[in-house]
Biotite code that builds the C-alpha atoms (Angstrom):
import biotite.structure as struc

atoms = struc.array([
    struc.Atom([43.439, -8.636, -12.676], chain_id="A", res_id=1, res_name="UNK", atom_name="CA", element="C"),
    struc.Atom([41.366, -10.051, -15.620], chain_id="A", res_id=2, res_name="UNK", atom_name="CA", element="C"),
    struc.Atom([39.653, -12.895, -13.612], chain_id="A", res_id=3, res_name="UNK", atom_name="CA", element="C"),
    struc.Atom([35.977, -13.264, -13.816], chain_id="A", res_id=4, res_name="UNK", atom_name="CA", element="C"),
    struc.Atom([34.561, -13.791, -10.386], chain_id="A", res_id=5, res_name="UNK", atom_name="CA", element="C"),
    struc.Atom([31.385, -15.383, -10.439], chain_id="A", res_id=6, res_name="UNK", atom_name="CA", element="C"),
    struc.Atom([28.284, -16.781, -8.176], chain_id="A", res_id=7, res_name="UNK", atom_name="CA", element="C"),
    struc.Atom([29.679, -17.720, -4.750], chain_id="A", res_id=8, res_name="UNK", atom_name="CA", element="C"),
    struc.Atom([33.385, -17.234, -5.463], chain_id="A", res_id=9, res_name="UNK", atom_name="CA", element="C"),
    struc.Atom([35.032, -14.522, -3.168], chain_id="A", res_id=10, res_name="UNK", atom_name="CA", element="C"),
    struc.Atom([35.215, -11.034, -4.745], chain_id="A", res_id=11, res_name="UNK", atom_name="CA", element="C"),
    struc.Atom([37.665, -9.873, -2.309], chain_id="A", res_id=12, res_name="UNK", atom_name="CA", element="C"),
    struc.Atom([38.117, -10.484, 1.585], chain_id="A", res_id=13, res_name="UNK", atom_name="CA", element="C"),
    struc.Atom([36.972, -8.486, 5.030], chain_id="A", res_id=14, res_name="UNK", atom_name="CA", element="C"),
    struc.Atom([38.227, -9.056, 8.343], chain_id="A", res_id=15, res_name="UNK", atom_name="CA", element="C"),
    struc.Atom([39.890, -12.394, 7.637], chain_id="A", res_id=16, res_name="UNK", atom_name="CA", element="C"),
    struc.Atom([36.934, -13.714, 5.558], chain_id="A", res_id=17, res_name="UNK", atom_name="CA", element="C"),
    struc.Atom([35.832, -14.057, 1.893], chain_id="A", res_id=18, res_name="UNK", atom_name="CA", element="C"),
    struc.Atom([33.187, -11.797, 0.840], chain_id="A", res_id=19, res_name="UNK", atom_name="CA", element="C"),
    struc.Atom([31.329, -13.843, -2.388], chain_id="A", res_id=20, res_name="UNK", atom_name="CA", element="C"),
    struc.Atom([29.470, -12.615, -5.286], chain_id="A", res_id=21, res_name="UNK", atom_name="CA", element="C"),
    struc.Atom([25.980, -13.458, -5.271], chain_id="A", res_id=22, res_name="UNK", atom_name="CA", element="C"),
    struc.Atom([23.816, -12.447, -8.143], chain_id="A", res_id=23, res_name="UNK", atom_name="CA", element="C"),
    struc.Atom([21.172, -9.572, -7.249], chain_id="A", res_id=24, res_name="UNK", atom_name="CA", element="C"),
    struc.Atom([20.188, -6.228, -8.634], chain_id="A", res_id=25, res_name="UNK", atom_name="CA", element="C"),
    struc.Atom([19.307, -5.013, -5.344], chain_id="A", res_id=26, res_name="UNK", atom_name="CA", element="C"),
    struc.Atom([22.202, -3.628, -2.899], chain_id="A", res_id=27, res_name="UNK", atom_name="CA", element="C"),
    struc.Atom([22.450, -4.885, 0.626], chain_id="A", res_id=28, res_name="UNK", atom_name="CA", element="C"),
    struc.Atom([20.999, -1.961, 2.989], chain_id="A", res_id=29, res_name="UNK", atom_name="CA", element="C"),
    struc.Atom([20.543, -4.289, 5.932], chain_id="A", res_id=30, res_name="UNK", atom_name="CA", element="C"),
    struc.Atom([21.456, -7.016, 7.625], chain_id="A", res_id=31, res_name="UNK", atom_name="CA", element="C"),
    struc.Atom([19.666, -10.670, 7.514], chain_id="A", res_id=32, res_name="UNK", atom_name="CA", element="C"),
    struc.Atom([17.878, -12.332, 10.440], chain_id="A", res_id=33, res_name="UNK", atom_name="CA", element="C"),
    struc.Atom([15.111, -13.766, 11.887], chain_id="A", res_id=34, res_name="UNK", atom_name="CA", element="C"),
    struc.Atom([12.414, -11.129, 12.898], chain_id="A", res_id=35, res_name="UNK", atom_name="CA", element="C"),
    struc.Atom([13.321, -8.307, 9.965], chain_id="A", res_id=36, res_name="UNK", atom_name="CA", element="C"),
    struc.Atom([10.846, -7.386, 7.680], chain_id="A", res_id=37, res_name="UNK", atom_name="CA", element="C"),
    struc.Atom([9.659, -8.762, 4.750], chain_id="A", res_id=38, res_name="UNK", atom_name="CA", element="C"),
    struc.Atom([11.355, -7.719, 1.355], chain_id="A", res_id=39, res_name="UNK", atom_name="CA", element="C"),
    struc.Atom([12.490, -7.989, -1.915], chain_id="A", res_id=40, res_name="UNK", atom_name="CA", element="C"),
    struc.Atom([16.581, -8.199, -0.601], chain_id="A", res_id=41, res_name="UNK", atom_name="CA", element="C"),
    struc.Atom([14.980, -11.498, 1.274], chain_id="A", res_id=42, res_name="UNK", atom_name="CA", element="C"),
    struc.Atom([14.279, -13.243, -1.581], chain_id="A", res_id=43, res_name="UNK", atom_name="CA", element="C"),
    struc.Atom([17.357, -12.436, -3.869], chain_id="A", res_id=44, res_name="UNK", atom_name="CA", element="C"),
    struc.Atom([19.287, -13.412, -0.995], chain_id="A", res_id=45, res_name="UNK", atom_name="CA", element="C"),
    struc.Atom([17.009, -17.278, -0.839], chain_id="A", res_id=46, res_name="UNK", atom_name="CA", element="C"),
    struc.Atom([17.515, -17.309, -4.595], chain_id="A", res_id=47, res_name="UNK", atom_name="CA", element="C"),
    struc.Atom([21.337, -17.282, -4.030], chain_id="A", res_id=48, res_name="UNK", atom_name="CA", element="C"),
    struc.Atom([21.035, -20.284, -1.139], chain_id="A", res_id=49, res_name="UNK", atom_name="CA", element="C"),
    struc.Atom([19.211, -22.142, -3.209], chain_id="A", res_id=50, res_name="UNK", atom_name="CA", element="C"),
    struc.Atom([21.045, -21.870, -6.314], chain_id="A", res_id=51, res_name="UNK", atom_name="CA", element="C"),
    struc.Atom([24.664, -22.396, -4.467], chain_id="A", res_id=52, res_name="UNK", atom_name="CA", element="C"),
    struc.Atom([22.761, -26.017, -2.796], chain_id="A", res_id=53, res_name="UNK", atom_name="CA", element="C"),
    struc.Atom([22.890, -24.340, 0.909], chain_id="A", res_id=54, res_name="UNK", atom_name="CA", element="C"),
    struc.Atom([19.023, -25.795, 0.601], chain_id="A", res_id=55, res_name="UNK", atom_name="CA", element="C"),
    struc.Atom([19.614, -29.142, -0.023], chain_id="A", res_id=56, res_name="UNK", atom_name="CA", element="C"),
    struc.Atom([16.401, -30.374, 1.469], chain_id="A", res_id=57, res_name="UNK", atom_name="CA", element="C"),
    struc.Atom([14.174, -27.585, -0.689], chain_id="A", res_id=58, res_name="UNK", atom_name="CA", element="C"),
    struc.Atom([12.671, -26.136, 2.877], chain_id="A", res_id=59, res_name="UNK", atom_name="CA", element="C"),
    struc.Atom([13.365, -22.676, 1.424], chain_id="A", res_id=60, res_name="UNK", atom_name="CA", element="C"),
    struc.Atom([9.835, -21.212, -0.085], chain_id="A", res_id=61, res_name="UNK", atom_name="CA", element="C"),
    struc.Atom([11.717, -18.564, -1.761], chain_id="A", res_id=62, res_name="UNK", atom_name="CA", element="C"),
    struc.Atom([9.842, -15.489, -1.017], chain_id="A", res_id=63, res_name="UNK", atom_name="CA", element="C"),
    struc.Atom([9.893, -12.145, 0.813], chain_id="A", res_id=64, res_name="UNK", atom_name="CA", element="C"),
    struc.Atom([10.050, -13.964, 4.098], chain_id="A", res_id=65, res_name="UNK", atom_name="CA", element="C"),
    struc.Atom([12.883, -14.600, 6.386], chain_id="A", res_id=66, res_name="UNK", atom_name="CA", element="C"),
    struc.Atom([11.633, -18.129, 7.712], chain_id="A", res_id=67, res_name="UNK", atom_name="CA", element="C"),
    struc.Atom([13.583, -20.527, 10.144], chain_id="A", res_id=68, res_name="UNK", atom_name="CA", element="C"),
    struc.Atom([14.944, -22.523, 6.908], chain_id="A", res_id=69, res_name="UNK", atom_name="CA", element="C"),
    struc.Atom([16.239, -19.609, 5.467], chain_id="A", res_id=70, res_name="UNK", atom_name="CA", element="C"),
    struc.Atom([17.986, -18.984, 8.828], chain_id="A", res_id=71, res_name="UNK", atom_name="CA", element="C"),
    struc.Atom([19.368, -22.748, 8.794], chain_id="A", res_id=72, res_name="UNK", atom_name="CA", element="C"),
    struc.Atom([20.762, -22.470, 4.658], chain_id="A", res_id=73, res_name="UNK", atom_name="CA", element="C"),
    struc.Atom([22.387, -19.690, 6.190], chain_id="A", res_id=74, res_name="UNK", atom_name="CA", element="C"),
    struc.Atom([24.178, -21.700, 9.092], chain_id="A", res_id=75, res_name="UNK", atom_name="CA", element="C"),
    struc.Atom([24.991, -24.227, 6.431], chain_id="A", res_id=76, res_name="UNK", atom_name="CA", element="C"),
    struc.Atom([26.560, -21.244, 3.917], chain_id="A", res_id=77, res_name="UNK", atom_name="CA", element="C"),
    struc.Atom([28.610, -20.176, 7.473], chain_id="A", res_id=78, res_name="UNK", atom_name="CA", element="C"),
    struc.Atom([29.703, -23.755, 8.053], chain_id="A", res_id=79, res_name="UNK", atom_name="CA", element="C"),
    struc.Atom([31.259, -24.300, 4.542], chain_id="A", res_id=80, res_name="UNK", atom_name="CA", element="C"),
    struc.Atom([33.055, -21.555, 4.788], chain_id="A", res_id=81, res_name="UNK", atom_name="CA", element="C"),
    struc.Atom([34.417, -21.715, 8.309], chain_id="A", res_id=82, res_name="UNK", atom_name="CA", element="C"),
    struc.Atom([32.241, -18.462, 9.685], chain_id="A", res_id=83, res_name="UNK", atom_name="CA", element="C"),
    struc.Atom([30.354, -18.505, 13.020], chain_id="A", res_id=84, res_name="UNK", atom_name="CA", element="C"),
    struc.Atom([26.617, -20.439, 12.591], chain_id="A", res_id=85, res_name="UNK", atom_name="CA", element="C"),
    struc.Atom([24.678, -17.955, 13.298], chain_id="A", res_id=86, res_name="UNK", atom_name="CA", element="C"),
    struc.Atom([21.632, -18.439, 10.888], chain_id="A", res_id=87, res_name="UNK", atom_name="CA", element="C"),
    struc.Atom([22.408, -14.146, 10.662], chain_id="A", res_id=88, res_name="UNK", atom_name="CA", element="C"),
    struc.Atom([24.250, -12.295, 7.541], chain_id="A", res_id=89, res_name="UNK", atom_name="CA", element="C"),
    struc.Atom([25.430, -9.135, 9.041], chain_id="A", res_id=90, res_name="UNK", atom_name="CA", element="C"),
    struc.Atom([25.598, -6.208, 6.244], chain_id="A", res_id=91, res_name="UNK", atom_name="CA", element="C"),
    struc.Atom([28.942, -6.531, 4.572], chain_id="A", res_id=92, res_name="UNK", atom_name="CA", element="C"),
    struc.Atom([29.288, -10.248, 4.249], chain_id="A", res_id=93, res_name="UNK", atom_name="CA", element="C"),
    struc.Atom([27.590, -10.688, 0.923], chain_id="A", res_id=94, res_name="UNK", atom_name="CA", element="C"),
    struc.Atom([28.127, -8.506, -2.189], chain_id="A", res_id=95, res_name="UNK", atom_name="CA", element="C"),
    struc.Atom([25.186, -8.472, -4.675], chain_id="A", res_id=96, res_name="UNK", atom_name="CA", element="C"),
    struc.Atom([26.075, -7.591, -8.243], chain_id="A", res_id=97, res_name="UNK", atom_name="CA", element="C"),
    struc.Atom([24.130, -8.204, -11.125], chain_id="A", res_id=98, res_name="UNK", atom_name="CA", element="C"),
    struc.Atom([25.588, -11.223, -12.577], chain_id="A", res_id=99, res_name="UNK", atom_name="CA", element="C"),
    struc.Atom([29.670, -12.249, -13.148], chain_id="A", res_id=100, res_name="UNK", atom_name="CA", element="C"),
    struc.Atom([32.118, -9.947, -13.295], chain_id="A", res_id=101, res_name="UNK", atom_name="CA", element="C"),
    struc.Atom([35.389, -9.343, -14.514], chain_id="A", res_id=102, res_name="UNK", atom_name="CA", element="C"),
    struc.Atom([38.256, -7.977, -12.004], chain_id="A", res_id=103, res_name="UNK", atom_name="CA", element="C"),
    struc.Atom([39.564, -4.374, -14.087], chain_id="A", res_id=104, res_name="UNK", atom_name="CA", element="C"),
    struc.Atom([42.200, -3.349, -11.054], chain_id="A", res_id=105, res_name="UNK", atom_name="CA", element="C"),
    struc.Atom([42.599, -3.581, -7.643], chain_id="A", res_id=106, res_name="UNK", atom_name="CA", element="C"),
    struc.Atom([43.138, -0.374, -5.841], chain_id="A", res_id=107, res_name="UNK", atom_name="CA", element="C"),
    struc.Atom([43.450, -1.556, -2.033], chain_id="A", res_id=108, res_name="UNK", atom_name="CA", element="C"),
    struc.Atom([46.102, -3.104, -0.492], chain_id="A", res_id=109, res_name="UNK", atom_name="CA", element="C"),
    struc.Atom([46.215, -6.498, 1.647], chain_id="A", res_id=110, res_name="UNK", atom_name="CA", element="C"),
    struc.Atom([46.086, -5.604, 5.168], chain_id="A", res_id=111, res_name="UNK", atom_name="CA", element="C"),
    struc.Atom([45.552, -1.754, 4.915], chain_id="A", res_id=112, res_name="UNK", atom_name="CA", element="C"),
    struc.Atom([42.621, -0.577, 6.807], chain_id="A", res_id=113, res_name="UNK", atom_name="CA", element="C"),
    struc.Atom([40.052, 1.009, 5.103], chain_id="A", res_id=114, res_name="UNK", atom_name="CA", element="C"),
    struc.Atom([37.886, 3.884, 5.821], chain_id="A", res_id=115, res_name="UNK", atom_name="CA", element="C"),
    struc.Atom([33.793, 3.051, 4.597], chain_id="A", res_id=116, res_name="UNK", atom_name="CA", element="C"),
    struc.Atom([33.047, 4.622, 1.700], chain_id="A", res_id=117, res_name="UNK", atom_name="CA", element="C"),
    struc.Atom([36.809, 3.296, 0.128], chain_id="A", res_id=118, res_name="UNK", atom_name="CA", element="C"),
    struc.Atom([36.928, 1.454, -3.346], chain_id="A", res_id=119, res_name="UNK", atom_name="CA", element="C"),
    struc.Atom([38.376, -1.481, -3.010], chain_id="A", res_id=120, res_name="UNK", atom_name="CA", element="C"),
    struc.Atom([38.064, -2.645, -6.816], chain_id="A", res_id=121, res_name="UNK", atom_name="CA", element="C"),
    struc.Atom([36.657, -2.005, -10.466], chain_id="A", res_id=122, res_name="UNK", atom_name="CA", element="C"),
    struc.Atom([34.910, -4.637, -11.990], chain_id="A", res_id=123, res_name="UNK", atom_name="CA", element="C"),
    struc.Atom([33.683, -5.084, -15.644], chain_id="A", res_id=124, res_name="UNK", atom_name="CA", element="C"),
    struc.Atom([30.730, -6.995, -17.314], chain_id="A", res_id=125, res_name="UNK", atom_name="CA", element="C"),
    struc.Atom([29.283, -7.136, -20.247], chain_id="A", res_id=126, res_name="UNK", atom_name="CA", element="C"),
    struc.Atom([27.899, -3.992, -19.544], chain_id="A", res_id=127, res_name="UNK", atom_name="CA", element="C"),
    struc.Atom([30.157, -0.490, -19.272], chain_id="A", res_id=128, res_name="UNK", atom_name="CA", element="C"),
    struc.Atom([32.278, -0.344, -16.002], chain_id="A", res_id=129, res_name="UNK", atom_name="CA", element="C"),
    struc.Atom([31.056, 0.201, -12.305], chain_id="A", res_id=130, res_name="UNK", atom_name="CA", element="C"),
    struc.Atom([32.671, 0.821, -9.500], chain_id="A", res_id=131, res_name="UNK", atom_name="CA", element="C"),
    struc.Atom([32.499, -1.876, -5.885], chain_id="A", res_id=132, res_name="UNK", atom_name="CA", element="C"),
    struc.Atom([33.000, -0.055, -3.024], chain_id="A", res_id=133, res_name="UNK", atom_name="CA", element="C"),
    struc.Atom([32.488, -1.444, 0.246], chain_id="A", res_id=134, res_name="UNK", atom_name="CA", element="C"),
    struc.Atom([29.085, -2.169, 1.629], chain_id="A", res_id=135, res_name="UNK", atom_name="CA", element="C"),
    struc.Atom([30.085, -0.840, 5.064], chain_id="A", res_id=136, res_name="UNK", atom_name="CA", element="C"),
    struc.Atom([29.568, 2.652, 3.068], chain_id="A", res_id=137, res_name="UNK", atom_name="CA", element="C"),
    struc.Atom([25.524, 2.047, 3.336], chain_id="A", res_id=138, res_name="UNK", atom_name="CA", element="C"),
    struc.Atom([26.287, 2.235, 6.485], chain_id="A", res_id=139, res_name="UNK", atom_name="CA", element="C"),
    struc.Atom([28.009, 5.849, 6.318], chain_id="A", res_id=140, res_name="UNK", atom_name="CA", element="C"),
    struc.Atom([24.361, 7.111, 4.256], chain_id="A", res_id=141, res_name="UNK", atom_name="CA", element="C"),
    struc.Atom([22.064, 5.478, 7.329], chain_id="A", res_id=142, res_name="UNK", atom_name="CA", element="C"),
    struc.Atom([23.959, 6.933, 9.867], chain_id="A", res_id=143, res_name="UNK", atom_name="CA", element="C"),
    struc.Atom([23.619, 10.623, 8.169], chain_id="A", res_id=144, res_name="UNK", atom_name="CA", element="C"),
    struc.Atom([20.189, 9.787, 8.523], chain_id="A", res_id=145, res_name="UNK", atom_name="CA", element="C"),
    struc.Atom([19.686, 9.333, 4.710], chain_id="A", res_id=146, res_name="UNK", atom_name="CA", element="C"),
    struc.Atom([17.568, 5.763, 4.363], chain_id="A", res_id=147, res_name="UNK", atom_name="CA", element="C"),
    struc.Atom([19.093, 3.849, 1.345], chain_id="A", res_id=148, res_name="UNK", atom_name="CA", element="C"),
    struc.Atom([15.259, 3.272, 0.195], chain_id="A", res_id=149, res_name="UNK", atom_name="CA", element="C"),
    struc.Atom([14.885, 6.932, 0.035], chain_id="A", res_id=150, res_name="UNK", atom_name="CA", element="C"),
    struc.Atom([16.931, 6.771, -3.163], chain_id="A", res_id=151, res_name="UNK", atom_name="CA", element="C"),
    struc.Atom([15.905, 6.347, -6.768], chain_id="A", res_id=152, res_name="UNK", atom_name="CA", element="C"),
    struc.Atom([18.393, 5.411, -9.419], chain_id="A", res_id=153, res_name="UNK", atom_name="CA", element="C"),
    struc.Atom([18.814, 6.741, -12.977], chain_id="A", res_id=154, res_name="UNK", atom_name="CA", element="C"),
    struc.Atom([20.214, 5.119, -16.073], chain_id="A", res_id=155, res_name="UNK", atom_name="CA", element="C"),
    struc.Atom([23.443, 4.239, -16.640], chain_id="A", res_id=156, res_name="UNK", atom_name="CA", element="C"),
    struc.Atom([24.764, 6.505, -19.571], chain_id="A", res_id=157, res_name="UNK", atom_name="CA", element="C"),
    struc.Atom([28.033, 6.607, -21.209], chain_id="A", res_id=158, res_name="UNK", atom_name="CA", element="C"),
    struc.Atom([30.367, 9.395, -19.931], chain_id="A", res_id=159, res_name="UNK", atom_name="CA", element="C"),
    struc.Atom([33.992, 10.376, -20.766], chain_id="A", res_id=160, res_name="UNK", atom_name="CA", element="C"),
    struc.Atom([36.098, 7.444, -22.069], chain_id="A", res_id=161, res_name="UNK", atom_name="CA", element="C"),
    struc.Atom([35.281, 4.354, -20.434], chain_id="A", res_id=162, res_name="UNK", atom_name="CA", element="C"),
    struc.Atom([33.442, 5.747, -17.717], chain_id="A", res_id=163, res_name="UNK", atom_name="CA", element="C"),
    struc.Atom([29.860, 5.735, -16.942], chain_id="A", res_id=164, res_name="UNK", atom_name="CA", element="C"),
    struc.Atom([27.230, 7.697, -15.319], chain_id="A", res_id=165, res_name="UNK", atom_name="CA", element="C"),
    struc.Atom([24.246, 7.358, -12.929], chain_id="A", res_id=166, res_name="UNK", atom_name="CA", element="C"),
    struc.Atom([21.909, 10.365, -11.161], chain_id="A", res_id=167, res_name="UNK", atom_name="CA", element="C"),
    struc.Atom([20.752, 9.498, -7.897], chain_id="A", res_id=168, res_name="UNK", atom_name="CA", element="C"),
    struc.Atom([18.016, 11.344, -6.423], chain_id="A", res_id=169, res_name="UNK", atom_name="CA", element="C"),
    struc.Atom([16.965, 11.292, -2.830], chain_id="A", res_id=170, res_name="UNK", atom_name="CA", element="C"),
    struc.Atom([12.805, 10.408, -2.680], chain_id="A", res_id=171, res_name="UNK", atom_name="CA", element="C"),
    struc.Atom([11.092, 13.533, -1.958], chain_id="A", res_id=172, res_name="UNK", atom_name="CA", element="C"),
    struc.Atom([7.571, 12.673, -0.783], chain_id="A", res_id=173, res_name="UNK", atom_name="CA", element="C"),
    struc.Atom([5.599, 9.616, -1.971], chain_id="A", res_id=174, res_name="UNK", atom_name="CA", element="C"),
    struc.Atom([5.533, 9.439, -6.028], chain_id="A", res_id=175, res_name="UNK", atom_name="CA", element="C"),
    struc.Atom([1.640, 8.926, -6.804], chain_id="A", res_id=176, res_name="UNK", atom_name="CA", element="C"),
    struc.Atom([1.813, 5.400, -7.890], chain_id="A", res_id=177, res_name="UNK", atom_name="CA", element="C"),
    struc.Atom([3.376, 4.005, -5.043], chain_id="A", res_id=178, res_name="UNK", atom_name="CA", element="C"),
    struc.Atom([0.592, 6.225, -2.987], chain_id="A", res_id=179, res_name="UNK", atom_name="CA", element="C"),
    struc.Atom([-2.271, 4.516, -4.532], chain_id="A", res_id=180, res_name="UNK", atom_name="CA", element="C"),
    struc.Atom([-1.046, 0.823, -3.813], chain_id="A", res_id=181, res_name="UNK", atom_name="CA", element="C"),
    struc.Atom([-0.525, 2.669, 0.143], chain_id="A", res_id=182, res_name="UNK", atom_name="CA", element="C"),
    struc.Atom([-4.066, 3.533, -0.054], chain_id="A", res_id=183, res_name="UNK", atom_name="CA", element="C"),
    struc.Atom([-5.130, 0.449, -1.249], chain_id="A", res_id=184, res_name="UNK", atom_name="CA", element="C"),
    struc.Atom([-3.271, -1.790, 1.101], chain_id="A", res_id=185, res_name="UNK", atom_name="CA", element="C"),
    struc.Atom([-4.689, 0.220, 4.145], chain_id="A", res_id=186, res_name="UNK", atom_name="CA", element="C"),
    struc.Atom([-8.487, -0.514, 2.422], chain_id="A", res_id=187, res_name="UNK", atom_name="CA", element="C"),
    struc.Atom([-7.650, -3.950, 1.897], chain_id="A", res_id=188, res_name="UNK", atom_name="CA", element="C"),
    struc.Atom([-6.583, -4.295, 5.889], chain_id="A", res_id=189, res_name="UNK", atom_name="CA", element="C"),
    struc.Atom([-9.863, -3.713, 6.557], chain_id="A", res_id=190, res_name="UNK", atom_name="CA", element="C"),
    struc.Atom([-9.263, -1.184, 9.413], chain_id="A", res_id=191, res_name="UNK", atom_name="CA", element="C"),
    struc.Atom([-11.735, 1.485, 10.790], chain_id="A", res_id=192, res_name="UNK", atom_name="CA", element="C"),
    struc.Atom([-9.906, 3.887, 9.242], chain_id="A", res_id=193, res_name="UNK", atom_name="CA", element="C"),
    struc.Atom([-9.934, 7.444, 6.397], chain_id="A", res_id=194, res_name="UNK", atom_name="CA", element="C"),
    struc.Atom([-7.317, 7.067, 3.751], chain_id="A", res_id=195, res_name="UNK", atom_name="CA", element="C"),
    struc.Atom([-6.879, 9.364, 1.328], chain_id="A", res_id=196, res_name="UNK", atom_name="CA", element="C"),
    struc.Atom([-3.327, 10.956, -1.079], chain_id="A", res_id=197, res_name="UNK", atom_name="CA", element="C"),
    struc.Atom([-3.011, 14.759, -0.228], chain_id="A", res_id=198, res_name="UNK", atom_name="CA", element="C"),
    struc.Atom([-0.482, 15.878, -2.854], chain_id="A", res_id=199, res_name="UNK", atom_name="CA", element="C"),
    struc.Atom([2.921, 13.549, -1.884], chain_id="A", res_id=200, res_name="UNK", atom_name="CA", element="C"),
    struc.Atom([1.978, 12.904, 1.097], chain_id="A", res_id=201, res_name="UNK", atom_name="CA", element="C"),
    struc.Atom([-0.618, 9.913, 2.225], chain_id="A", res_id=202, res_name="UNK", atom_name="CA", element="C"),
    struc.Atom([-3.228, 10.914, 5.179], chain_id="A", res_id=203, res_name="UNK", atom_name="CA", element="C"),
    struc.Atom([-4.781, 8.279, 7.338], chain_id="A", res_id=204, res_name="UNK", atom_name="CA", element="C"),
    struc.Atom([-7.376, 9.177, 10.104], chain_id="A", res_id=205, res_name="UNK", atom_name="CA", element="C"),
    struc.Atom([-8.903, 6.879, 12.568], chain_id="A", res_id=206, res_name="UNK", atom_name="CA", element="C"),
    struc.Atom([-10.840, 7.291, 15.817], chain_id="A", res_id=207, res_name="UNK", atom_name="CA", element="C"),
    struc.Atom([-8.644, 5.955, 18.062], chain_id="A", res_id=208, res_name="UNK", atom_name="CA", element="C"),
    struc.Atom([-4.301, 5.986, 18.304], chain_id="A", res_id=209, res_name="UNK", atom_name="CA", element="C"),
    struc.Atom([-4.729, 1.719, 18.738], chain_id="A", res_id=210, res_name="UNK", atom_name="CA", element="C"),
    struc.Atom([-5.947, 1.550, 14.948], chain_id="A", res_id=211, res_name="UNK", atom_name="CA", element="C"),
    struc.Atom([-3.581, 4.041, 13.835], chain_id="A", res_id=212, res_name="UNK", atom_name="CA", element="C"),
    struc.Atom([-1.108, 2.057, 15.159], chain_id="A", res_id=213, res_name="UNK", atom_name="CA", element="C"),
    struc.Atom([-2.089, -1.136, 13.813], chain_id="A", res_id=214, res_name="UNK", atom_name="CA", element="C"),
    struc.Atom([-2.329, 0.895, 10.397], chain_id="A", res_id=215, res_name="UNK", atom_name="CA", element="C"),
    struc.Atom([1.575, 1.233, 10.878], chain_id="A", res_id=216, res_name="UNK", atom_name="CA", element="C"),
    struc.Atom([2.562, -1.386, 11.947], chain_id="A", res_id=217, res_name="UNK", atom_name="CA", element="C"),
    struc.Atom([0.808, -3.376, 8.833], chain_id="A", res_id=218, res_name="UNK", atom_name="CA", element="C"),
    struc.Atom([2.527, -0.752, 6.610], chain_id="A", res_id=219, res_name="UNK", atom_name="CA", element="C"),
    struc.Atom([5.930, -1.073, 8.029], chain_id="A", res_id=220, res_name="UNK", atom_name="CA", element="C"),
    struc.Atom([5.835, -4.931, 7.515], chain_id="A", res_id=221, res_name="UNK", atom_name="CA", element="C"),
    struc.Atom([5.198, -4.444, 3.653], chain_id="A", res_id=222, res_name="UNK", atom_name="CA", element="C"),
    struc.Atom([7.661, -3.636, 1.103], chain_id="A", res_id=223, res_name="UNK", atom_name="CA", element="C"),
    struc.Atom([6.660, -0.489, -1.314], chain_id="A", res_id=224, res_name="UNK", atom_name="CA", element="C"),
    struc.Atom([10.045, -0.015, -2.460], chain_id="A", res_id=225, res_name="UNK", atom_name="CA", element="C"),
    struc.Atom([10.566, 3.385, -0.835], chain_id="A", res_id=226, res_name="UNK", atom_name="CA", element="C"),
    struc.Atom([11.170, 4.892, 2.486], chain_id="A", res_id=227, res_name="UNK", atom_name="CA", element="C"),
    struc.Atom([8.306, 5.674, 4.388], chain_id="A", res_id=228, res_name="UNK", atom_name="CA", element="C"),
    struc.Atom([7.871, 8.411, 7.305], chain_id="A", res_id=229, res_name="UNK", atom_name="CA", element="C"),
    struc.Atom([4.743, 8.524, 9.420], chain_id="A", res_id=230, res_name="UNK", atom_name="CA", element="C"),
    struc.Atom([4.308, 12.057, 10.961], chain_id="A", res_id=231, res_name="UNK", atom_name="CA", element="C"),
    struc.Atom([1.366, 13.998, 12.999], chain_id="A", res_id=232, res_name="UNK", atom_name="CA", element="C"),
    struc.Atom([0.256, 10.382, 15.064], chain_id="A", res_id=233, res_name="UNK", atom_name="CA", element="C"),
    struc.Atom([-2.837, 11.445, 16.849], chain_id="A", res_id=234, res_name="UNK", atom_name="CA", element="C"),
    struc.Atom([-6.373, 10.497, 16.035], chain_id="A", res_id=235, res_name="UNK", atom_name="CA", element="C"),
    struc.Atom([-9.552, 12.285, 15.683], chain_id="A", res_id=236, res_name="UNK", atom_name="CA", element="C"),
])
């Protein structure tokens, strides 16, 4: 206990292997590959590569965009540290804190198996204390059907002692802001198509299921920072 873990070094271990720090506000929800989506959780991840020299020729463009040199810093990150090259970070393999942190205590024990959800270990920084638990608990939330981008964090307040607090709230609907860059991406896509906010909800109607479709698909490939349902697909 006491030891400050920091960019790259192993915060504890999983299945035999290391499981590093890398600096990131944004939780893993997902795993890393070739094909996904674009995102924000993309480019913290490129960041890290690049910063730890897993880029060493500077093919990374560090972006929202899981390219083919992202893929290959990747195999190079798996190599140095004796994993299978896969060019693929399953969810779990990373942990992405905010910046270094100091080990408080240690409440699982070498070897044990652990049930997702289980804290493995308190860490301190120069901000109040958090809690790590394992990332395998996203997993838990997505398969109780709740989509980790469906929830919106609070601030961190003092609590009792040395504790802290946080509200969580699960998105209901689409908040108005994020609606209006919706609307706006669907008029900038140029497609034959009616968009308009109805309360928190956005309504698109086209003249034929194709566009809709397209409309989706474009929508899907975008990151708005929430979880989006599309419900009612028919066309006029």
């Amino acid at each position: 206990m006491g030891a400050v873990v920091r960019r790259g070094q192993a915060l504890y271990e999983a299945d035999g292997y290391p499981v590093p720090l890398w600096y990131g506000t944004r939780p893993a929800w997902r795993a890393f590959q070739l094909g996904m989506t674009d995102g924000a959780d993309v480019r913290q991840l490129e960041t890290n590569l690049v910063t730890l020299g897993y880029d060493p020729n500077r093919a990374i463009t560090v972006d929202r965009h899981y390219s083919w040199a992202t893929a290959a810093a990747v195999k190079r990150w798996q190599k140095a540290t004796g994993r299978a090259q896969t060019g693929a970070v399953p969810l779990g393999q990373v942990a992405f804190l905010p910046g270094p942190m100091r080990v408080a205590t240690v409440t699982a024990t070498v070897g044990a198996p652990l049930p997702a959800g289980t804290a493995i270990l308190t860490v301190t920084s120069t901000r109040p204390q958090v809690t790590v638990a394992l990332e395998t608990a996203m997993q838990k939330l997505v398969r109780r059907g709740v989509p980790l981008k469906a929830l919106s964090y609070g601030k961190v307040e003092p609590a009792a002692g040395s504790t802290v607090r946080q509200h969580v709230e699960i998105q209901q609907g689409i908040p108005q802001e994020k609606a209006k860059d919706i609307v706006k991406a669907i008029k900038d896509s140029k497609a034959k198509v009616q968009a308009s906010i109805q309360g928190d909800m956005v309504r698109v109607s086209g003249k034929d299921r194709d566009t809709l479709q397209t409309v989706i698909a474009n929508l899907k490939a975008k990151d708005f920072g929430i979880n989006m349902q599309f419900t009612n697909y028919r066309s006029n």
